[in-house]
matplotlib code that plots the C-alpha trace (Angstrom):
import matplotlib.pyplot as plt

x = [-47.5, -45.2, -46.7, -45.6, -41.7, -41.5, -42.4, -40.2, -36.9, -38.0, -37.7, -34.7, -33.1, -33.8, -32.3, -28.9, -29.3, -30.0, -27.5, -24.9, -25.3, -25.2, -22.0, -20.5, -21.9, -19.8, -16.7, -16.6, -17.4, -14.3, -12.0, -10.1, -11.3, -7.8, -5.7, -2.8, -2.7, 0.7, 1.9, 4.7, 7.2, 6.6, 9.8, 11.8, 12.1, 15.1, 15.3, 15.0, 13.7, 10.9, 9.6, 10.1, 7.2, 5.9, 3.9, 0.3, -0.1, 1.3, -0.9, -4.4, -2.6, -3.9, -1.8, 1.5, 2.9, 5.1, 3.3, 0.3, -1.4, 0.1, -1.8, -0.4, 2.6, 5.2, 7.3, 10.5, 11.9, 10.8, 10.3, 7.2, 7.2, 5.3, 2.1, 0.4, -1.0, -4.5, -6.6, -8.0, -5.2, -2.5, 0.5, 3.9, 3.2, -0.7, -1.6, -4.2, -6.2, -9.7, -12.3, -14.9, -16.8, -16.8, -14.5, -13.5, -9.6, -7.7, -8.4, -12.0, -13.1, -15.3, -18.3]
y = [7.4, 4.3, 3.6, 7.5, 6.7, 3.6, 4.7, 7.9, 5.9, 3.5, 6.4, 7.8, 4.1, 4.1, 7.2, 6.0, 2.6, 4.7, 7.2, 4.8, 3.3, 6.7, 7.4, 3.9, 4.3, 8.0, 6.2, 3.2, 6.0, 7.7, 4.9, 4.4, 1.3, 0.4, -0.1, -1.6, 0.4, 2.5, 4.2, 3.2, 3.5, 1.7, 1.1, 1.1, -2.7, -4.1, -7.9, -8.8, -4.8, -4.0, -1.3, 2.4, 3.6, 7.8, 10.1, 9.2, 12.7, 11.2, 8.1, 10.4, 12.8, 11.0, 12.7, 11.5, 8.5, 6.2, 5.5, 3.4, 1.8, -1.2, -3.5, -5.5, -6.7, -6.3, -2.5, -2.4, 1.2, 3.3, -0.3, -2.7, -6.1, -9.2, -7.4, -6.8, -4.0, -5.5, -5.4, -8.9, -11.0, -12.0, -11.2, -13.6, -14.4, -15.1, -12.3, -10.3, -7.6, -8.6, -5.7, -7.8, -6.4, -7.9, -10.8, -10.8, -11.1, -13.5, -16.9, -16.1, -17.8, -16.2, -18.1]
z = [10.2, 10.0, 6.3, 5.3, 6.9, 5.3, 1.6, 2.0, 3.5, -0.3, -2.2, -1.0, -1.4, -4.7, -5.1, -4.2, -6.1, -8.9, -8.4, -7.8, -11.3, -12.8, -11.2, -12.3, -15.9, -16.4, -14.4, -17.0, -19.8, -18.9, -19.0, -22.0, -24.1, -24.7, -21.9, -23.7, -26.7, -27.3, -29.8, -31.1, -34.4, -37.3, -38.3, -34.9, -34.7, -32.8, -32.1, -28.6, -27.9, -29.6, -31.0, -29.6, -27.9, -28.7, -27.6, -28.6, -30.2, -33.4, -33.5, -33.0, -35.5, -38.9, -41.1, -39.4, -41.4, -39.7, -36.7, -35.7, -32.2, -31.0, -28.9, -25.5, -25.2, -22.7, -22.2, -20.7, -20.7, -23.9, -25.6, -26.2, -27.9, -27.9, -28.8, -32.0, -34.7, -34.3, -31.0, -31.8, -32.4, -30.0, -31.5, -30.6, -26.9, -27.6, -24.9, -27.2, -25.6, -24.8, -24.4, -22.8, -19.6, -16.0, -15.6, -19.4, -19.2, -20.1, -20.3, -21.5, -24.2, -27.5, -28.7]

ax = plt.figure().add_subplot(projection="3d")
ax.plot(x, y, z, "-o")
ax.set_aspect("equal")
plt.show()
C-alpha cells in the first residue's frame, strides 16, 4: 500500500512542477519585450528636455509619420531623453536596453 501512496503523491508533484512552469511560461509571454520603449515625437527635441513622449497608438499606427519608438532613457514629466531610436545601442548616457533573460541587465556583457 505504501508503494501505491508514494507513486501517486510523485505524480501529483510533478503535476505542480509542471504546472508551475506553464503558468511562468504564459506570465513571461505576456510581458512586453520592451520595457523602456516610448513613443515619442520625432521632431519634438528640446535641449536639456528631450523629446515629448505620445500615446503609443501613433507608433503601432504605421501609417503615422512623425513618430517612432524610443528606447531607455530617462522621463521626467511628458519628456524622455538620454535614450536612443535603436534597442541595441546606448544612446548618450550608454544605458541601452538589454533584452537578455534572467540576470541580463545592466552590466552584462555580450560575447
Amino acid at each position: 500500500m505504501t508503494d501505491i501512496n508514494a507513486t501517486r503523491r510523485r505524480l501529483r508533484s510533478g503535476t505542480v512542477v509542471l504546472g508551475g512552469m506553464g503558468l511562468l511560461a504564459a506570465t513571461l509571454a505576456a510581458c512586453d519585450s520592451d520595457p523602456d520603449k516610448r513613443c515619442v515625437e520625432r521632431d519634438s527635441y528640446t535641449s536639456g528636455k528631450g523629446y515629448k513622449v505620445v500615446d503609443d497608438k501613433y507608433c503601432k499606427d504605421g501609417s503615422t509619420s512623425g513618430h517612432t519608438w524610443y528606447y531607455g532613457g530617462s522621463k521626467s514629466g511628458s519628456r524622455v531623453k538620454s535614450g536612443s531610436f535603436s534597442k541595441s545601442s546606448g544612446g548618450s548616457g550608454g544605458s541601452g536596453v538589454s533584452r537578455g533573460g534572467f540576470g541580463g541587465g545592466k552590466g552584462s556583457s555580450g560575447g
